[in-house]
Residue, then its C-alpha position, 0 to 999 in steps of 0.5 A: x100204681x096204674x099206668x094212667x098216673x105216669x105223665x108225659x115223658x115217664x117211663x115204667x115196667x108193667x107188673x100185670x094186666x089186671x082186668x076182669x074180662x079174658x078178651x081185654x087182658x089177652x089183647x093189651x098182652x098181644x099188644x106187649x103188656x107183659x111182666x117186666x115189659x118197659x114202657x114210657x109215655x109219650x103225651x097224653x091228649x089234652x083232655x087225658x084220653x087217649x094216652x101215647x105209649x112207647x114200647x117194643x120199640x113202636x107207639x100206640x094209643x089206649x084209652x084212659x080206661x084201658x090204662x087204668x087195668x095196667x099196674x106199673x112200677x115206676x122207673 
């Protein structure tokens, strides 16, 4: 499952980041997006971009597209 199909208020541990481009994968992972890292959604803007995560105990905003490179496993 992609970290882009969780709705509001869902949470999930990431299985891997899975992108093509080194310089994608190695910011989402400074950013926290590590194996067995629990995350949970906040809200999704109306339109679906961007989404509000939840993790290591603060928030951030990633595009649909950026969501959609993280495989999770739901809760």
């Amino acid at each position: 499952m992609k970290l882009s199909d969780l709705k509001e208020n869902q949470k999930a541990k990431v299985i891997k980041v899975d992108s093509s481009l080194k310089s994608l994968k190695k910011r989402l992972s400074d950013m926290g997006f590590v194996r067995n890292q629990e995350i949970e959604i906040k809200r999704i803007a109306p339109l679906g971009d961007p989404i509000e995560i939840s993790l290591k105990g603060y928030s951030l905003s990633l595009r649909k597209k950026e969501a959609e490179k993280i495989e999770i496993e739901k809760i």
